[in-house]
C-alpha positions as CSV (number, residue, x, y, z in Angstrom):
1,X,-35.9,52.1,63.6
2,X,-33.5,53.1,61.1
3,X,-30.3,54.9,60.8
4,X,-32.7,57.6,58.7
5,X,-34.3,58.3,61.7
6,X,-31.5,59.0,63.7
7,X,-30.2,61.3,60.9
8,X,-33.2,62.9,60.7
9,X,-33.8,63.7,64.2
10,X,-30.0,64.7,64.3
11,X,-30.8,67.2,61.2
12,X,-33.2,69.5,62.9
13,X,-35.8,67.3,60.2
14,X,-39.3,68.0,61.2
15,X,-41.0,65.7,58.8
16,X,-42.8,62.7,60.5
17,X,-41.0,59.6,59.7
18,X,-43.4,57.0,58.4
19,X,-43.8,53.7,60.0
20,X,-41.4,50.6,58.4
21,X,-42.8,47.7,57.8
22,X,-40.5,45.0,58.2
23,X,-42.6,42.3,56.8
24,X,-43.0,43.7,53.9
25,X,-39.6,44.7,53.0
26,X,-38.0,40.9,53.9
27,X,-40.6,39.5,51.1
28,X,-38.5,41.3,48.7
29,X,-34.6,41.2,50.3
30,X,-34.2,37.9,48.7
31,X,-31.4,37.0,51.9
32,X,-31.3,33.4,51.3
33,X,-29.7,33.9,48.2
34,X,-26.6,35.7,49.8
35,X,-24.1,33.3,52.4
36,X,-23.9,34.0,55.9
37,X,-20.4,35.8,54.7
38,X,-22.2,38.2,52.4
39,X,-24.6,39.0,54.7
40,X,-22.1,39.5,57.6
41,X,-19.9,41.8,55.5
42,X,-23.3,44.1,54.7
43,X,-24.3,44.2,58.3
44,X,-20.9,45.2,59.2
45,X,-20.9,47.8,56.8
46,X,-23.8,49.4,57.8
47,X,-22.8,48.8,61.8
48,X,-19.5,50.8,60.9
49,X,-21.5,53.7,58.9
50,X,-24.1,53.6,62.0
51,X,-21.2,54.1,64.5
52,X,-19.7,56.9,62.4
53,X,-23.0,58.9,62.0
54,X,-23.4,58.5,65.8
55,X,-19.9,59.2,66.8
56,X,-20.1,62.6,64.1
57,X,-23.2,64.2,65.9
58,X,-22.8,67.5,67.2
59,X,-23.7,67.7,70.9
60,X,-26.8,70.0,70.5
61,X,-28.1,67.5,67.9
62,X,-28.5,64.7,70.8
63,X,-32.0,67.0,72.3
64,X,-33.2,67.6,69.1
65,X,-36.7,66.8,69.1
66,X,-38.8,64.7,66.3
67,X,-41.8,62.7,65.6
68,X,-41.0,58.9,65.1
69,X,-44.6,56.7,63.9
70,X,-46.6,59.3,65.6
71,X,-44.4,59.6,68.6
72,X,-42.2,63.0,70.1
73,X,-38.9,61.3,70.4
74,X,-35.4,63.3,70.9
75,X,-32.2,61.8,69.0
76,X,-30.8,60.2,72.3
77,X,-33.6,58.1,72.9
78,X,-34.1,57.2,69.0
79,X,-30.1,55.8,69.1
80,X,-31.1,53.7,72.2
81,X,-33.3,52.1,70.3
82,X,-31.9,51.7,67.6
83,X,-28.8,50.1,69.7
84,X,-31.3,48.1,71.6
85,X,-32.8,46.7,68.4
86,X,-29.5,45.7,66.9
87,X,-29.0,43.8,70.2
88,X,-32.3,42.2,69.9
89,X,-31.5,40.3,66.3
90,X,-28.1,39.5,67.5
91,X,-30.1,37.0,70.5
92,X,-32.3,36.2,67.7
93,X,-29.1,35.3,65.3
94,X,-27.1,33.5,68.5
95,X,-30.2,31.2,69.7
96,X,-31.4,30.6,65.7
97,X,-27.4,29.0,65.1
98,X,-26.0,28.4,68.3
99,X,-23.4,31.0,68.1
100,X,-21.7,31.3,71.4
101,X,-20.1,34.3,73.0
């Protein structure tokens, strides 16, 4: 899930979004050549642009209906995800380096 996905749905887009293939697209992001600091900064970045795109939606936009890898999805449901997501590589990060609350 992506943040084009949300903006999408939130656009009235009708297009299908295509599937991501994470896999794929870590073979060529080259992360262990950036510090922990770099990286932080970029997610941070993108967190705050995330939060502004969410916080900027107008309320009809939140039952707008589109298709998600093949799936009716409405914008709601696709930010849930997409929070739930980010919450699920943070518990990845946190167990991976012992990073404590």
């Amino acid at each position: 899930m992506e943040d084009r996905d949300v903006e999408t749905l939130a656009r009235g887009g009708t297009m299908p979004l295509a599937p991501f293939d994470e896999n794929e697209f870590s073979l060529r992001a080259e992360a262990n050549g950036f510090t922990i600091a770099q990286l932080a900064s970029e997610f941070d970045a993108v967190r705050q642009s995330t939060i502004a795109l969410i916080d900027n939606m107008p309320q009809t936009a939140w039952t707008s209906l589109g298709q998600v890898i093949g799936h009716e999805i409405t914008l709601q449901k696709q930010v849930t995800i997409l929070l739930g997501h980010v919450a699920h590589h943070w518990e990845i990060l946190k167990k991976r380096f012992a990073i404590r609350n």
